[in-house]
C-alpha positions in Angstrom: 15.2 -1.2 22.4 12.6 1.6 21.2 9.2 -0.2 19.4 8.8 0.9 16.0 5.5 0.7 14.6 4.3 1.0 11.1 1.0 2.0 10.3 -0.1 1.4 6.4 -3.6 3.0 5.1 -4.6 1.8 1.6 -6.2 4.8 -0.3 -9.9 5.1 -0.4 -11.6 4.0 -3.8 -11.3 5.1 -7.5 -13.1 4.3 -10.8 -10.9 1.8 -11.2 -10.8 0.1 -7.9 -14.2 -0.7 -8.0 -14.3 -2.4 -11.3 -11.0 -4.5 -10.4 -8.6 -2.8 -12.9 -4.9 -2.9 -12.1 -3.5 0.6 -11.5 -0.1 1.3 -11.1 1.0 4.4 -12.8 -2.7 6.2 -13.9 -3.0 9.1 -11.3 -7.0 8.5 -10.7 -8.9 10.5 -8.3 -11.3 9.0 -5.5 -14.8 8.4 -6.1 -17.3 10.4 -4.1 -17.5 7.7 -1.8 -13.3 6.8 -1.8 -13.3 10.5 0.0 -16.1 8.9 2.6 -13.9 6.4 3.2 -11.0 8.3 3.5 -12.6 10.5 5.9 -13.8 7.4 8.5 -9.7 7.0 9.0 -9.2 10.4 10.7 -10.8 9.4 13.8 -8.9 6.3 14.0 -5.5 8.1 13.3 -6.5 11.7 15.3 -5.0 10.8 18.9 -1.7 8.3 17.4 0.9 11.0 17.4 3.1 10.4 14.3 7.2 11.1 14.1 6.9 10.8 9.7 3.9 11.0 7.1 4.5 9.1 4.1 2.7 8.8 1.4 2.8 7.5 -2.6 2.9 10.4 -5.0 -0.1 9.7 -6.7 -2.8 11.8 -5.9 -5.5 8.9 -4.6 -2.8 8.5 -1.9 -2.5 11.9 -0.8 -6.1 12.8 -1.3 -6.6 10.1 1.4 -3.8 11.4 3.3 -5.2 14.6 3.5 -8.4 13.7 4.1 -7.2 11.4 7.3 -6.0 14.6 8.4 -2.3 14.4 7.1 -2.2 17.4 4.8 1.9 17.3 4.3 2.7 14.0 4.0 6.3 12.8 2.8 6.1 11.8 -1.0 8.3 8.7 -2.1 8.3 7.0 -4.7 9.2 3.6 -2.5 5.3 3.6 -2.3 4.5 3.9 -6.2 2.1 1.1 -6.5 3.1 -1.6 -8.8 4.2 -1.3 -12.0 2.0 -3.4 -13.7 3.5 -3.0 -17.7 1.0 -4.2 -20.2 -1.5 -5.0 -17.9 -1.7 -1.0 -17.2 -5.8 -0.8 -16.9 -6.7 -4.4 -17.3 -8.9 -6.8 -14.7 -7.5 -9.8 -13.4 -10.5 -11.8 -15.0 -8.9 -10.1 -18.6 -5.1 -10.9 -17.6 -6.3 -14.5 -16.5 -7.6 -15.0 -20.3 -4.4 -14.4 -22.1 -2.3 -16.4 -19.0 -4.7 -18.5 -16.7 -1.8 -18.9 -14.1 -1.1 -15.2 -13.7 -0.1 -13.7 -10.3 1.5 -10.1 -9.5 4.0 -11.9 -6.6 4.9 -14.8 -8.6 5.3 -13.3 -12.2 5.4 -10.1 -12.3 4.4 -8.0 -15.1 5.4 -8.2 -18.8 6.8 -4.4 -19.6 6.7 -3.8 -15.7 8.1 -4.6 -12.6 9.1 -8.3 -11.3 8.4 -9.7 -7.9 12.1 -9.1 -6.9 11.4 -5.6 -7.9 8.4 -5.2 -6.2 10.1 -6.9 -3.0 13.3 -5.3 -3.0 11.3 -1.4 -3.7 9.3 -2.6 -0.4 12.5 -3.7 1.8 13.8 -0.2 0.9 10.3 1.6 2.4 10.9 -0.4 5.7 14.6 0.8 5.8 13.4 4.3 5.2 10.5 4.3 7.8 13.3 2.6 10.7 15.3 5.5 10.0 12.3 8.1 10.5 10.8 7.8 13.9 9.6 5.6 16.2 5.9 5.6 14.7 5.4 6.1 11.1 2.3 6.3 8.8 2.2 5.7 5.0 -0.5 6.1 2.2 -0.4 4.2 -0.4 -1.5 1.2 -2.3 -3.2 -2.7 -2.2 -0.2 -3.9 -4.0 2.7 -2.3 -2.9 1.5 -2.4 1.0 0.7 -6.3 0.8 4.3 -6.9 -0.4 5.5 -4.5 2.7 3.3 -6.6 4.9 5.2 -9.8 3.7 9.0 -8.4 3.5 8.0 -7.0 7.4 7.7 -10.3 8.5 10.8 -11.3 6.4 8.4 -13.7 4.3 8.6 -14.6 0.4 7.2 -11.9 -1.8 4.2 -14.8 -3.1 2.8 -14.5 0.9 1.9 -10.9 -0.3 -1.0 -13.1 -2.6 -2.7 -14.6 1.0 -2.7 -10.9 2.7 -6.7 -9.4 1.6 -6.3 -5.5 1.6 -9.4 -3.0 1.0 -9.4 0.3 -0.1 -9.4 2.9 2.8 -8.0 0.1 5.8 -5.4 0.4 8.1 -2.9 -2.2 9.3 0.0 -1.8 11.7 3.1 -3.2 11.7 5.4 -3.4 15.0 8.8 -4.1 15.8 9.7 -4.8 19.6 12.6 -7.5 19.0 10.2 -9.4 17.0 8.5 -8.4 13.4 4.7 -8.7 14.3 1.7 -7.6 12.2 -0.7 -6.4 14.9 -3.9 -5.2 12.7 -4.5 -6.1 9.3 -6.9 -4.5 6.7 -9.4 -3.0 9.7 -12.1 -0.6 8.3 
């Protein structure tokens, strides 16, 4: 049986990373320093010799794609980050006001996507990268990659709430017979 490895690279930082606001569907740029960031992945990613590129359509994704050095990624829409509905722009800290018990994995997003949703849309990226090579990269986002780190390991959506994932990190996923998580959020 061939190894397939997945390796998953948040985007470097925006405007709205660094204040804490959920953002799903606002196409941001990176911050001076988000490029920086995005940058200090090529060296990491230069010798891995990649079958597929994916990355997220919006352009905070692909920046950092190009960036790492991966002008031409694939865009899919698999990695969209979450939609988040009404809470489009607004901190957890704000959310957490209006419904104290709030969590992406376990409730969704009223006017956006559920956690079945967000699960299932992550199952689907996994299917798509097994079909693509034996060694895959994809840029995209905190929320969307956390739930692809929890479906990889065939665990509930809500264990996508315990995995930490900061802007401009890599994390690889491998499959050799057994569904391992072999780096997680590295700098």
């Amino acid at each position: 049986m061939a190894v397939l490895e997945i390796y998953i690279a948040r985007h470097g930082e925006t405007e709205w990373s660094v204040s804490g606001r959920h953002t799903g569907s606002t196409d941001l740029p990176l911050t001076a320093r988000g490029e920086e960031k995005a940058v200090s992945l090529r060296p990491r990613l230069t010798h891995v010799q990649f079958d597929t590129v994916f990355s997220s359509p919006m352009q905070r994704a692909r920046r950092t794609a190009e960036l790492a050095g991966f002008p031409d990624p694939r865009v899919t829409p698999l990695l969209q980050e979450v939609d988040y509905g009404e809470y489009e722009g607004l901190t957890s800290i704000q959310i957490h006001e209006a419904n104290p018990s709030w969590e992406v994995y376990s409730d969704g997003s009223p006017g956006g996507e559920t956690p079945d949703q967000i699960y299932e849309r992550a199952l689907q990226f996994i299917a798509l990268a097994a079909t693509s090579g034996s060694r895959v990269l994809a840029f995209a986002h905190g929320h969307i990659l956390r739930a692809v780190g929890a479906a990889w390991i065939h665990a509930d959506v809500k264990v996508a709430g315990g995995l930490m994932l900061d802007v401009a990190t890599l994390s690889v996923l491998q499959d050799d017979g057994h569904r391992l998580i072999t780096l997680w959020n590295a700098p």
